[in-house]
C-alpha positions as semicolon CSV with decimal commas, in nm:
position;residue;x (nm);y (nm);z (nm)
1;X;0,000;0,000;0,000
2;X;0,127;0,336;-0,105
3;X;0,251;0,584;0,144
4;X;0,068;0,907;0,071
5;X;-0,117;1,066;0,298
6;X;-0,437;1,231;0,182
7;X;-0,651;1,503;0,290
8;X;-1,001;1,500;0,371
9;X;-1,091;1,724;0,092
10;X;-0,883;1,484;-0,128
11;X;-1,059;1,208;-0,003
12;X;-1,385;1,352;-0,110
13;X;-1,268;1,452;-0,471
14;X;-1,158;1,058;-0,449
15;X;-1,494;0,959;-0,398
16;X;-1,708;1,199;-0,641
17;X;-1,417;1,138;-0,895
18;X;-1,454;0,769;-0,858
19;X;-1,842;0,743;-0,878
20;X;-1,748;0,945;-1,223
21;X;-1,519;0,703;-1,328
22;X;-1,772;0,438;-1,344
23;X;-1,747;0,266;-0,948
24;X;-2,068;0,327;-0,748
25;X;-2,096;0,550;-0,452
26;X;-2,278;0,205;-0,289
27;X;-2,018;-0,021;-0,428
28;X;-1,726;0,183;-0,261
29;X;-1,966;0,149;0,056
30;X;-2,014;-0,194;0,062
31;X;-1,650;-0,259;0,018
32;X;-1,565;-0,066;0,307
33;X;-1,838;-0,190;0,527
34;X;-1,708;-0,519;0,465
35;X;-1,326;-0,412;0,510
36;X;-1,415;-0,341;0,862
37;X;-1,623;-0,651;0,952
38;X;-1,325;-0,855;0,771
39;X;-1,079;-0,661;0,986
40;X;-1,311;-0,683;1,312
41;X;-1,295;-1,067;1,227
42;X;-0,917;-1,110;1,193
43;X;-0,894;-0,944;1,512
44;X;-1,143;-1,042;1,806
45;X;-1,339;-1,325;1,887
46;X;-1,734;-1,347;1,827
47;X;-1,875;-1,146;2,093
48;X;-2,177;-0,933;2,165
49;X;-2,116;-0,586;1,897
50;X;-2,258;-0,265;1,920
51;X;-2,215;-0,085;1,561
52;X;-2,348;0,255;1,640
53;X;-2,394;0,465;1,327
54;X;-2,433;0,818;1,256
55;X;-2,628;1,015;0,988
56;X;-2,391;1,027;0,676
57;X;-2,134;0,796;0,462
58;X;-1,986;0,685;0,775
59;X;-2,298;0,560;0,912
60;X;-2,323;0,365;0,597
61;X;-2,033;0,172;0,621
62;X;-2,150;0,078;0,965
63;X;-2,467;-0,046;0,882
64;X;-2,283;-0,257;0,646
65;X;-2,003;-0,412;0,874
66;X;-2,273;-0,496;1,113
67;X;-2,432;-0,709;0,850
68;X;-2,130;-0,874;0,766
69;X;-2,053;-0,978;1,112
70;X;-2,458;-1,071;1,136
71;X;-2,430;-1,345;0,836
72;X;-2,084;-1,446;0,986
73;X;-2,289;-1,542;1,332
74;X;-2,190;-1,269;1,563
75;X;-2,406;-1,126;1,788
76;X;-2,452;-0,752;1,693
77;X;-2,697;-0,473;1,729
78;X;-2,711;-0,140;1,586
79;X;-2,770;0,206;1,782
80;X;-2,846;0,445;1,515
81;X;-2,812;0,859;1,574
82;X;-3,132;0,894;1,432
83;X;-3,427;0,705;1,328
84;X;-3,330;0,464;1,027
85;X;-3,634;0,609;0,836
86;X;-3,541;0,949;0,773
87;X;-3,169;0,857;0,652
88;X;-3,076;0,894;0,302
89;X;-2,862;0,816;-0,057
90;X;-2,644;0,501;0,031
91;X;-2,700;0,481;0,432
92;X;-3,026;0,491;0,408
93;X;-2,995;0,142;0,142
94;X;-2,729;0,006;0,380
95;X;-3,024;0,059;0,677
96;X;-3,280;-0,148;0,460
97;X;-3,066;-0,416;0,419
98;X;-2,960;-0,463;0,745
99;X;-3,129;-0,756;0,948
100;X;-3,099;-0,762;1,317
101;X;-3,203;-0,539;1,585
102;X;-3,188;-0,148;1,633
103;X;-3,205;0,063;1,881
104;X;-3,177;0,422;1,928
105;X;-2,821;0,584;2,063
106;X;-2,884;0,730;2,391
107;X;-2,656;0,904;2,625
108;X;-2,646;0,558;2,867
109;X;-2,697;0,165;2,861
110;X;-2,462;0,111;2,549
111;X;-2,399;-0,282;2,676
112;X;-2,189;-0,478;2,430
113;X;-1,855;-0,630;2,492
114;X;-1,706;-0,480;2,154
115;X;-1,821;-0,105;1,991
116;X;-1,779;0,003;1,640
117;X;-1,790;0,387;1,624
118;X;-1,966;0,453;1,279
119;X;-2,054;0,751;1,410
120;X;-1,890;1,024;1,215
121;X;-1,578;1,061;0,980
122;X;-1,280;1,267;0,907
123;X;-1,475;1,497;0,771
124;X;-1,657;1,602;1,053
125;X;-1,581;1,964;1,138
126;X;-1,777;2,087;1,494
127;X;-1,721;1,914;1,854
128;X;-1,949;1,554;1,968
129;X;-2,222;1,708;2,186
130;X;-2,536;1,442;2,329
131;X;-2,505;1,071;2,291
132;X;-2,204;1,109;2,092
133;X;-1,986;1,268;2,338
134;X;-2,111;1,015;2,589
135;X;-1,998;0,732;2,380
136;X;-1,664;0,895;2,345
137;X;-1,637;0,927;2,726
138;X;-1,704;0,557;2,776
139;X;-1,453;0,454;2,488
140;X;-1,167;0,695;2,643
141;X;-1,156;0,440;2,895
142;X;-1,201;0,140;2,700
143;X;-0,993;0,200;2,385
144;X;-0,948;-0,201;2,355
145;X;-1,321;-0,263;2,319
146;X;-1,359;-0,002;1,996
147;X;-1,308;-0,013;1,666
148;X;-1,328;0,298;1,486
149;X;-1,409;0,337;1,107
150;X;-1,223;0,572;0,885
151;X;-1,163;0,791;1,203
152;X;-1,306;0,792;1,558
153;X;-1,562;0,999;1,582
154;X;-1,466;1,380;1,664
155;X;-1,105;1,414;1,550
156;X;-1,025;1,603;1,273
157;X;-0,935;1,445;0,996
158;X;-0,660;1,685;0,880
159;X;-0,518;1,812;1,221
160;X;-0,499;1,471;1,411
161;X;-0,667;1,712;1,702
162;X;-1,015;1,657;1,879
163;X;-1,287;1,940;1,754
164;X;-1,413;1,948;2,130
165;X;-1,394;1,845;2,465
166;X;-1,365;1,448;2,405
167;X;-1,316;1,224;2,111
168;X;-1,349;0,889;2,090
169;X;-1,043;0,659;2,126
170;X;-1,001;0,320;1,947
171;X;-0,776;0,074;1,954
172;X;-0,770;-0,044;1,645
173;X;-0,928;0,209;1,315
174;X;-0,974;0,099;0,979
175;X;-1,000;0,386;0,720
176;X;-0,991;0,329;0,349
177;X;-0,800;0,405;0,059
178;X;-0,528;0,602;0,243
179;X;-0,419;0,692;0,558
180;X;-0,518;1,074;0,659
181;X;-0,261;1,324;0,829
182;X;-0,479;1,228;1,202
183;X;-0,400;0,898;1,192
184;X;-0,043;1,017;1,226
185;X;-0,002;1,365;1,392
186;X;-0,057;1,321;1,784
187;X;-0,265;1,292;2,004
188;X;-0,451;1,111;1,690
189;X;-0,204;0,856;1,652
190;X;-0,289;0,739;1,971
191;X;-0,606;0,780;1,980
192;X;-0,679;0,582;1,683
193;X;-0,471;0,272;1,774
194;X;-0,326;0,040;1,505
195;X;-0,460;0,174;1,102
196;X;-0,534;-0,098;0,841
197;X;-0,598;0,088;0,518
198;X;-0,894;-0,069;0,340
199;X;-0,893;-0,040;-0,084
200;X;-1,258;0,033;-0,153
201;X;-1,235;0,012;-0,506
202;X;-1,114;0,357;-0,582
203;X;-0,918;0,366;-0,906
204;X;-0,564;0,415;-0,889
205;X;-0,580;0,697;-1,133
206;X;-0,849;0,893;-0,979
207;X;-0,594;0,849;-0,633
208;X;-0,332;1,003;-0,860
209;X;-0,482;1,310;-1,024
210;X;-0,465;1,464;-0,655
211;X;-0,106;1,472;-0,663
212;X;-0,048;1,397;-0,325
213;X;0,278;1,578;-0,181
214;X;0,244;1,448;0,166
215;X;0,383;1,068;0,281
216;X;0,402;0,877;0,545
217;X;0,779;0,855;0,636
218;X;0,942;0,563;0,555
219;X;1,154;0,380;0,349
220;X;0,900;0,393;0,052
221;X;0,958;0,763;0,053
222;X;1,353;0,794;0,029
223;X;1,486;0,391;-0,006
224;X;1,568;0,458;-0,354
225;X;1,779;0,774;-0,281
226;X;1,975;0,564;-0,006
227;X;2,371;0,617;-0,077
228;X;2,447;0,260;-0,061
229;X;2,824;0,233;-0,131
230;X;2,952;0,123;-0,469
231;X;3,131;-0,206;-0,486
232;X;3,437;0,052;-0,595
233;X;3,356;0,297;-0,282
234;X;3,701;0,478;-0,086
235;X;3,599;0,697;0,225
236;X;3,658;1,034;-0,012
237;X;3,374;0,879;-0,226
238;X;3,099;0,863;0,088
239;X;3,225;1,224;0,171
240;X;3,375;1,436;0,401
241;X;3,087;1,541;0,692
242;X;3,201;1,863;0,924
243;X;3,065;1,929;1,258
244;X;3,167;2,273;1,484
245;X;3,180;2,194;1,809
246;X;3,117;2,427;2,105
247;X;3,399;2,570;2,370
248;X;3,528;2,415;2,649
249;X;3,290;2,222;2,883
250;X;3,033;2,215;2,538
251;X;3,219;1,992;2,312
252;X;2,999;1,678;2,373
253;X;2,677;1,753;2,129
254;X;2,933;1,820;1,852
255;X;3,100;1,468;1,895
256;X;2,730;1,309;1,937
257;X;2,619;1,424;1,610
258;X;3,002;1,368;1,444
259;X;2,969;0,997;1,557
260;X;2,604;1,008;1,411
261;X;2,739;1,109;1,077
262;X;3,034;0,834;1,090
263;X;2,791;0,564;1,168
264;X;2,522;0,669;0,890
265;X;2,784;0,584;0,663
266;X;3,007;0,943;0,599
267;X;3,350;0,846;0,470
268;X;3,575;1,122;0,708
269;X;3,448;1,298;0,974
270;X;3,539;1,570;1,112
271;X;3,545;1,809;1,439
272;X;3,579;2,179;1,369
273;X;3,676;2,288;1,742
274;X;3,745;2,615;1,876
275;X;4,088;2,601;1,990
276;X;3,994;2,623;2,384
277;X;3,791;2,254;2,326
278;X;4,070;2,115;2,096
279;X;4,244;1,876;2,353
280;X;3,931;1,795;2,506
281;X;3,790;1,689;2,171
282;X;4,143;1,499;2,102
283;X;4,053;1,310;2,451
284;X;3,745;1,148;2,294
285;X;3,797;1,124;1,920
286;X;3,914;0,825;1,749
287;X;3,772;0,729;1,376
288;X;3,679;1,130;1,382
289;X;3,928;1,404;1,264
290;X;3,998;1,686;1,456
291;X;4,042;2,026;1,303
292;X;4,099;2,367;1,459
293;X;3,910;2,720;1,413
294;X;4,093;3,000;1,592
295;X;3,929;3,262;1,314
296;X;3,587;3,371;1,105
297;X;3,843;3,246;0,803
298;X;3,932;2,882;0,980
299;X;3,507;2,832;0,944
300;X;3,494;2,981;0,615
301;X;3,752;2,778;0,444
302;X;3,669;2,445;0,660
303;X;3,328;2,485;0,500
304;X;3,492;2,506;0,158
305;X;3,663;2,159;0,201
306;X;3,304;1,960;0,357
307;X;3,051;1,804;0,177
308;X;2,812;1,907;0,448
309;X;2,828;2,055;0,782
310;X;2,595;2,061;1,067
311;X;2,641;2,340;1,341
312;X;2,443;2,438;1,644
313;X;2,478;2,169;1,885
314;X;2,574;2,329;2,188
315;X;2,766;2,586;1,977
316;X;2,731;2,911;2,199
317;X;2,500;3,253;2,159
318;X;2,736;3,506;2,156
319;X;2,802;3,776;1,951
320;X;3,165;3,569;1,882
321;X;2,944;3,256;1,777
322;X;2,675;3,437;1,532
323;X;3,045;3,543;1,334
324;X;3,104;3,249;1,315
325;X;2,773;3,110;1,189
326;X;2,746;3,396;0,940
327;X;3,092;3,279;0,807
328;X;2,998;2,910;0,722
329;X;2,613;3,029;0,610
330;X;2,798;3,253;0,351
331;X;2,987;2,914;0,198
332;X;2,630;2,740;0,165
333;X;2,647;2,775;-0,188
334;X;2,953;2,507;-0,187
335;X;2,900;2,299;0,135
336;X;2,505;2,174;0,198
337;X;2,403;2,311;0,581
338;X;2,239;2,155;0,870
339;X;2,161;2,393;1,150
340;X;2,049;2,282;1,463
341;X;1,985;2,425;1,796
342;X;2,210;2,711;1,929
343;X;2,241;2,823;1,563
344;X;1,858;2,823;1,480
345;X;1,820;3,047;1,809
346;X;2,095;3,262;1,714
347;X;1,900;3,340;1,356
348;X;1,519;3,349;1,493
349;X;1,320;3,524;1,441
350;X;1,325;3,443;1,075
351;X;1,104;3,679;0,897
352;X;1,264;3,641;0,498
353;X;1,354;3,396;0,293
354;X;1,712;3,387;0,358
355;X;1,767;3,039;0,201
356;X;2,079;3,022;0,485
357;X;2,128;2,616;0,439
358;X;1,966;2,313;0,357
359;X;1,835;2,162;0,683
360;X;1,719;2,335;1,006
361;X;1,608;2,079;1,322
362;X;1,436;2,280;1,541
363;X;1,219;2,141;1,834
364;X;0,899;2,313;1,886
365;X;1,061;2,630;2,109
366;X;1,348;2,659;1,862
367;X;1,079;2,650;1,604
368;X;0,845;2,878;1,792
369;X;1,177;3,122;1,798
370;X;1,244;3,092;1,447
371;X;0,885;3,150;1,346
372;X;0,650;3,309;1,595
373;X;0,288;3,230;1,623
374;X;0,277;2,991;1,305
375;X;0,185;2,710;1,488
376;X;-0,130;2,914;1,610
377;X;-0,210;3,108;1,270
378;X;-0,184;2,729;1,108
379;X;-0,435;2,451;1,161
380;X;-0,187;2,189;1,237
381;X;0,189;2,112;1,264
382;X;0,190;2,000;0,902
383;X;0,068;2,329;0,804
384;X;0,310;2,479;1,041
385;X;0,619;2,252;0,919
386;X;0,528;2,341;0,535
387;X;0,453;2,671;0,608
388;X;0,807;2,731;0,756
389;X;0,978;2,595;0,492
390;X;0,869;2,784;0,238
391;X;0,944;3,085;0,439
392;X;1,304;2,992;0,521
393;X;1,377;2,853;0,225
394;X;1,499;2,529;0,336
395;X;1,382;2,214;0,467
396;X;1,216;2,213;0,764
397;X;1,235;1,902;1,056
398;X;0,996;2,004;1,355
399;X;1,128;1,704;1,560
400;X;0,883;1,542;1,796
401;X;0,669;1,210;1,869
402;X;0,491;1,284;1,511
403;X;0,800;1,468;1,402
404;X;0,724;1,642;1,045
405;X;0,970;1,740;0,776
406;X;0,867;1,961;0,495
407;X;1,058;2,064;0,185
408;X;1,022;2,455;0,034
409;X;0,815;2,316;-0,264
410;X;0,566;2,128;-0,073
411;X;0,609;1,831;-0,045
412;X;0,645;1,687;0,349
413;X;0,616;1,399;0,515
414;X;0,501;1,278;0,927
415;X;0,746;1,031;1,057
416;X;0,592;0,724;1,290
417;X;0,886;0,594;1,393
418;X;1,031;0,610;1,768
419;X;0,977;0,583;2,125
420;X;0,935;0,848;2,435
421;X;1,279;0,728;2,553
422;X;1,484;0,945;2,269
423;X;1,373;1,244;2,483
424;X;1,695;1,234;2,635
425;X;1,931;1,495;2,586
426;X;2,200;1,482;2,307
427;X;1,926;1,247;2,087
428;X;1,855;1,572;1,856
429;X;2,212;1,607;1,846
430;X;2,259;1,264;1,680
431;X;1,998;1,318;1,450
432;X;2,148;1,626;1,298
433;X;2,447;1,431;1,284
434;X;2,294;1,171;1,069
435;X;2,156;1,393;0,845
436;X;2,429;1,597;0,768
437;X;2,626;1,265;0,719
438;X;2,325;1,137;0,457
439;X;2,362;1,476;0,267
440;X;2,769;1,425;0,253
441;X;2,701;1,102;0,098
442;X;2,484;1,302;-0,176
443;X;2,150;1,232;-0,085
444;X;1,916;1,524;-0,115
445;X;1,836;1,707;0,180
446;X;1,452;1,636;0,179
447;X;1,479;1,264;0,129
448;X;1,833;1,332;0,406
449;X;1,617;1,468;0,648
450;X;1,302;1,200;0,659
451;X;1,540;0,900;0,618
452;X;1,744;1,044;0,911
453;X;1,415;1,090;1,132
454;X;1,306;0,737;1,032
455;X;1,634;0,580;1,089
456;X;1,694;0,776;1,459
457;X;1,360;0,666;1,540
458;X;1,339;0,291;1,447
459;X;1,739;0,292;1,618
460;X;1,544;0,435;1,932
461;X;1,288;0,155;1,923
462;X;1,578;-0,092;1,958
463;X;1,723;0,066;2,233
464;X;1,402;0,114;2,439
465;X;1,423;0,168;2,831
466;X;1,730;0,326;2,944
467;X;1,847;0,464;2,595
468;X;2,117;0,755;2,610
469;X;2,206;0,974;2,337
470;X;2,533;0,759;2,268
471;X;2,361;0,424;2,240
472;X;2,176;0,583;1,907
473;X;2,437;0,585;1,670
474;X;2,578;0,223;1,818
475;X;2,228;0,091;1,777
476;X;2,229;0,150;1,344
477;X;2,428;-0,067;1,222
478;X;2,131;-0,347;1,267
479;X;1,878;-0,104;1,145
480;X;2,056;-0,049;0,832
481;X;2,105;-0,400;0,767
482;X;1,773;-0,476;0,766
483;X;1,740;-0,214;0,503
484;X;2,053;-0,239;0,292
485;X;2,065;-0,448;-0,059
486;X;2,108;-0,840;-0,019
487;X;2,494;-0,831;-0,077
488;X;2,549;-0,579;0,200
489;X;2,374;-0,743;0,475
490;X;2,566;-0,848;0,725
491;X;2,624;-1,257;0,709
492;X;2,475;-1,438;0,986
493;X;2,617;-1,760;0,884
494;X;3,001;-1,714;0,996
């Protein structure tokens, strides 16, 4: 199944453009009725089911799972929003058809072991109120007992946020053709549990003449742009990454994200260190050069030599360090940027588009320094992400648990991968690291920047409880394995 992630407005052009194409409207709702029983099946045991359906589409496709499961033997009823009678278009056929018992949704006595929220979809646009918002109360604290279909009921579709006070919460959701930004951008992520994408029958041309620019992150997205070595390959051929390192007592985040580079597969690596750090930088450096910067022309000219450098990490906000910074921004044109925290708070507030480098990491202060009160003139932190990029220029990575990266033309993607134990300090460090190292191996900085997310995170996963910033890079060489081309993978026969 495809990556993309769609839009509820481009999910309803989907739907009038496939009825258009020849597929009808009640086809594509039988199919997905019948994708959730099937996935209802696959998952739980028979057991009393409540399908409670709302007024529209959604309701539609509930009435039709809970005739599925009917003819398969489980024991379901139906609570309907409103009476079955004055429905209409496709629900209202789905309604006739259906064969068991209904009853009306009330605001208590809901009763089943297992619930299927059919209640409303992404599309839904003002807050659950009445027997709706009770429902989602009961299923906040029962997540394993509901299934949700296309979204649960009173999250927006687009923002991944709830339109009121309570939404429902699922634990599993089964939404059709493709997966929508809220099934990825938090709290929806979690609040929809695991997402099986359903294909309803929706031509893969009419899915195409949206031109989707947003993905889900993954290797899908960037695999092909991977700078696997050549069977030929010398360390000056997987390039030269550059890291500047902070002052004395600050040279550690500079040697986190170095030894993120080396391990993502850079062939040199190398510390640019003020000369007050230099020996303790020597103490801890092995398979990472060492280079020093007394003066504005040491970073100028270091910059000249790289095939990328990241800066920021613990760097400094002086007057001294924004110099500095302005001296390796003005060699951008010949060595490919990554700028990461002190540096993105020595340039915010950005208010041009000064097109300064090629990557900028912020998390969401550094962001909300770089670009103030876009996260609350934007309806999500998609809109934010792409929004910023297009401003600076650059791509944009607003790290977090749905960490987004956005590229200046539009395209962006929302990374999955991860766990809440890479909120330890030094992990953004690494990450930069990795990236920088991805774009000194050539790969371009949009594809750098979500395989670097996707890799820190699924390295993060392996590590789990107790993970520390140095454990990330040591953890990659298995994750890469499992990704890289048969004849690279490490043997595991010897």
């Amino acid at each position: 199944m495809s990556a993309e992630l769609i839009s509820v407005a481009q999910m309803r052009a989907i739907d009038q453009a496939a009825v258009q194409a020849g597929v009808p409207s009640w086809t594509l709702m039988q199919n997905a009725g019948r994708a959730v029983a099937a996935a209802i099946m696959a998952r739980f045991r028979p057991q009393l089911t409540l399908v409670l359906c709302g007024p529209g589409n959604n309701g539609g496709d509930g009435w039709v799972a809970a005739q599925a499961l009917l003819e398969a033997g489980w024991p379901v009823q139906v609570a309907c929003s409103m009476p079955p009678e004055d429905l209409r278009g496709d629900a209202a056929i789905a309604a006739s058809a259906w064969k068991g018992p209904v009853r009306a949704l009330g605001t208590d006595g809901f009763g089943a072991s297992l619930y299927v929220d059919a209640l409303f979809g992404a599309g839904l646009t003002r807050p659950l109120e009445g027997p709706s918002l009770a429902f989602a109360h009961i299923a906040s604290g029962t997540p394993e007992r509901v299934v949700a279909v296309d979204i649960p009921s009173g999250l927006h579709g687009d923002t991944g946020r709830p339109l009121g006070e309570a939404c429902v919460r699922a634990a599993l959701t089964v939404t059709f053709v493709r997966k929508k930004p809220a099934h990825l951008l938090m709290p929806g992520r979690e609040l929809c549990g695991e997402v099986i994408v359903a294909d309803i029958g929706a031509p893969e041309p009419v899915v195409a003449a949206q031109n989707v620019q947003v993905w889900e992150n993954g290797p899908a997205l960037w695999g092909g742009q991977f700078p696997w070595p050549h069977m030929e390959a010398h360390k000056h051929a997987r390039g030269h990454a550059l890291v500047a390192s902070g002052g004395r007592g600050r040279s550690g985040a500079a040697r986190l994200s170095a030894r993120g580079a080396l391990r993502i597969g850079a062939g040199l690596v190398t510390v640019l260190s003020p000369p007050d750090a230099f020996a303790e930088n020597a103490a801890h450096l092995t398979a990472i050069m060492l280079r020093e910067a007394a003066l504005l022309s040491d970073y100028a000219e270091a910059a000249q030599a790289a095939s990328a450098l990241a800066i920021g990490p613990a760097f400094g906000l002086e007057t001294s360090h924004r110099a500095k910074l302005d001296a390796v921004c003005a060699a951008h044109e010949r060595c490919p940027l990554v700028l990461d925290a002190d540096a993105l708070t020595l340039l915010a507030p950005l208010t041009a588009k000064l097109r300064v480098c090629d990557v900028m990491t912020p998390h969401i202060g550094e962001f909300n320094r770089l670009f103030p009160d876009l996260l609350k003139t934007t309806a999500s932190r998609l809109d934010a992400t792409r929004a910023a990029a297009a401003l600076a220029g650059c791509v944009v990575l607003l790290k977090g648990p749905d960490t987004t990266i956005a590229a200046p033309d539009g395209r962006a993607s929302i990374n999955a991968t991860g766990t809440p134990f890479l909120a330890s300090a030094g992990a953004g460090d690494v990450l930069a690291g990795m990236i920088c190292g991805l774009i000194a191996q050539g790969m371009p900085s949009f594809e750098a920047a979500a395989a670097g997310a996707w890799l820190h995170g699924r390295a993060g996963e392996a590590g789990g409880a107790g993970l520390i910033a140095e454990d990330i890079s040591e953890l990659l060489p298995n994750v890469l394995n499992g990704l890289a081309p048969e004849r690279w993978r490490r043997r595991r026969d010897v």
